[in-house]
N, C-alpha and C positions, 0 to 999 in steps of 0.2 A: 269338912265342916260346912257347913252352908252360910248364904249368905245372905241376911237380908233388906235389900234395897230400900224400903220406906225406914228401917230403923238405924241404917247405914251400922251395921256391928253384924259379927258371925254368931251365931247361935250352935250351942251344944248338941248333938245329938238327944242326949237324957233329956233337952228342958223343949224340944218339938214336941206339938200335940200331937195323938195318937192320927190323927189322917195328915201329918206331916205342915203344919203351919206353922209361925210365929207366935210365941206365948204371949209378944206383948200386943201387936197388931194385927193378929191372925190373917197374915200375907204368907199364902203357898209357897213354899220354898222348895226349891231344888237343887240338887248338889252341882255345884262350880263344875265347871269344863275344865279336863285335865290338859296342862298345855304342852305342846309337841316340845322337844330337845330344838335348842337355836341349830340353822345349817353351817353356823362358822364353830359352834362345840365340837359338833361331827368333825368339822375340815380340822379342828386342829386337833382332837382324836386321832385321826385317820394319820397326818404330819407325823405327831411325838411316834408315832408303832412305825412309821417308814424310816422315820430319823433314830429309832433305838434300833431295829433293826438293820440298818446299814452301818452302825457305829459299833452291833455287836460281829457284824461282819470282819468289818476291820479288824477289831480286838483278835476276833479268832486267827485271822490270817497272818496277825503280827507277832502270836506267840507261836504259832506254825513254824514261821523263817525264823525265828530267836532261839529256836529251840536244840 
Protein backbone atom coordinates (compact mmCIF):
# COMPACT_ATOMS: atom_id res chain seq x y z
CA UNK A 1 0.00 0.00 0.00
CA UNK A 2 1.49 3.18 -0.45
CA UNK A 3 2.18 5.97 1.40
CA UNK A 4 1.52 9.38 1.30
CA UNK A 5 3.76 12.09 2.93
CA UNK A 6 1.68 15.43 2.49
CA UNK A 7 -1.60 13.55 3.72
CA UNK A 8 0.54 11.50 6.39
CA UNK A 9 -2.23 8.21 5.80
CA UNK A 10 -1.73 5.13 3.33
CA UNK A 11 -3.82 5.10 0.38
CA UNK A 12 -5.77 1.98 -1.19
CA UNK A 13 -4.67 0.80 -4.36
CA UNK A 14 -8.63 1.02 -5.87
CA UNK A 15 -8.76 4.85 -4.63
CA UNK A 16 -4.93 6.00 -6.78
CA UNK A 17 -5.59 7.89 -9.79
CA UNK A 18 -5.17 6.28 -12.99
CA UNK A 19 -1.19 7.83 -13.48
CA UNK A 20 -0.76 6.61 -9.75
CA UNK A 21 -1.23 9.93 -7.38
CA UNK A 22 -3.10 10.92 -4.27
CA UNK A 23 -6.93 11.25 -4.69
CA UNK A 24 -6.90 13.99 -2.07
CA UNK A 25 -3.72 15.97 -2.92
CA UNK A 26 -2.69 14.55 -6.18
CA UNK A 27 1.04 13.94 -4.66
CA UNK A 28 2.93 11.02 -6.80
CA UNK A 29 3.10 8.16 -4.88
CA UNK A 30 5.25 5.12 -4.78
CA UNK A 31 5.30 1.88 -3.21
CA UNK A 32 7.33 1.86 0.40
CA UNK A 33 10.68 -0.01 0.20
CA UNK A 34 10.41 -3.48 1.20
CA UNK A 35 12.75 -3.81 4.43
CA UNK A 36 15.53 -6.38 4.79
CA UNK A 37 15.11 -9.42 7.77
CA UNK A 38 17.16 -7.71 11.04
CA UNK A 39 20.86 -9.63 11.15
CA UNK A 40 20.21 -10.74 14.91
CA UNK A 41 16.65 -12.75 13.36
CA UNK A 42 19.01 -14.51 11.06
CA UNK A 43 21.62 -15.09 14.07
CA UNK A 44 19.05 -16.48 16.17
CA UNK A 45 17.49 -18.44 13.26
CA UNK A 46 20.67 -19.81 12.54
CA UNK A 47 21.26 -20.59 16.99
CA UNK A 48 17.64 -22.31 17.50
CA UNK A 49 18.65 -24.96 13.87
CA UNK A 50 22.29 -25.43 15.70
CA UNK A 51 20.82 -25.84 19.07
CA UNK A 52 17.69 -28.33 17.72
CA UNK A 53 20.18 -29.99 15.84
CA UNK A 54 22.67 -30.75 18.49
CA UNK A 55 19.85 -31.68 21.00
CA UNK A 56 18.43 -33.99 18.44
CA UNK A 57 21.79 -35.34 18.23
CA UNK A 58 21.96 -36.18 21.77
CA UNK A 59 18.36 -37.67 21.75
CA UNK A 60 19.36 -39.94 19.09
CA UNK A 61 22.55 -41.13 20.77
CA UNK A 62 20.77 -41.55 24.06
CA UNK A 63 18.12 -43.97 22.97
CA UNK A 64 21.04 -45.78 20.79
CA UNK A 65 23.02 -46.84 24.41
CA UNK A 66 19.31 -47.21 26.23
CA UNK A 67 18.48 -49.53 23.95
Amino acid sequence: MPWCDDCDRLVDDEDLTEEGTCPVCDTQLVEPERRNIPWTFKLMIVATVIYLGWRSYQGITWVVHHV
